[in-house]
N, C-alpha and C positions, 0 to 999 in steps of 0.2 A: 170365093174363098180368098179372094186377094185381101192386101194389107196386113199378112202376117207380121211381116219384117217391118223392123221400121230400118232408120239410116241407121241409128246408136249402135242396134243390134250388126249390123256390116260392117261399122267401124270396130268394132269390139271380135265381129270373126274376122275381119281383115289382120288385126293386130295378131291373134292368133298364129295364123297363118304368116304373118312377117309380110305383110304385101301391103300396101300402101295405095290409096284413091287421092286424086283430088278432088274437090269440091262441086267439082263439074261431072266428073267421073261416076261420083257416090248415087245420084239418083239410078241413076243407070243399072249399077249396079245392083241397088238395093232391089228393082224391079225382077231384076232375072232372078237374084235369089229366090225373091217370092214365089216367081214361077216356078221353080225346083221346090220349094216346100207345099206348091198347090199341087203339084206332080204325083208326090210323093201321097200327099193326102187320098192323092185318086185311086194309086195304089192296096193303100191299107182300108179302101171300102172294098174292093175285090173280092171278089166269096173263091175261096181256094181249096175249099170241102171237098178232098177226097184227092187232093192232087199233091204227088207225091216231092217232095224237096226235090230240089236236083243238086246235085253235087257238082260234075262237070258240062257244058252244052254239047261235050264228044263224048266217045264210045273210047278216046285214046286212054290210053295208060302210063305214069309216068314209071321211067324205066331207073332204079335206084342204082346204085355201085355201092362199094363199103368203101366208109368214109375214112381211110388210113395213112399216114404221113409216110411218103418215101422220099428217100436220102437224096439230095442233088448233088453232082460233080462238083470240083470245083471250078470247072470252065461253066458249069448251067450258072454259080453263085455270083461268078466276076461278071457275069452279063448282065442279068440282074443286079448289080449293085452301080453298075455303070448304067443302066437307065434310068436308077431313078436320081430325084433331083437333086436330093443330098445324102448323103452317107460318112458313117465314120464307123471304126474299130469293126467291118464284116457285117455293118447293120445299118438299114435305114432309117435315116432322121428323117424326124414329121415333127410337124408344128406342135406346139401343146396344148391340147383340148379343154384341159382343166388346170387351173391355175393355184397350186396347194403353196407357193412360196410366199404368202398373206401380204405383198407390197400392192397388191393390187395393180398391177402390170400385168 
């Protein structure tokens, strides 16, 4: 089942993924993909007639709370605003994710 992948196609899921090979790198790479997609192929021949999904590999249970906003001091808020990196006017500055000022900066 090998020669699924070629390189094009790992340079193009590398790009994807934001991850970068070099040149030397890429065969390498493109081999073990293959293997993960002959893996997989082995898989999806598996005859799974009668066998039921599973949900979790335990018997645990996730234990929920309600999800509700409570009030902080103002000795909890100065703490918190004194950790983090930057703050002004009681609030935390963060960098800006999306850039709606059209200079393209």
């Amino acid at each position: 089942m090998a020669d699924q992948i070629n390189e094009e196609e790992v340079k193009h899921v590398a790009a994807l993924a934001k991850l970068e090979f070099s040149d030397q790198e890429l065969p390498e790479f493109t081999k073990k993909l293959d293997d993960v997609m002959d893996l997989f192929a082995q898989l999806a021949n598996v005859d799974t007639t009668g066998v039921e999904p599973m949900v979790s590999p335990t018997d645990l249970v996730n234990v929920m709370r309600e999800d509700k906003a409570e009030h902080a001091s103002a000795r909890q808020i100065r703490r918190m605003l004194d950790n983090a990196p930057d703050a002004a006017a009681g609030l935390i500055k963060v960098p800006a994710i999306i850039d709606e000022s059209g200079d393209g900066e």
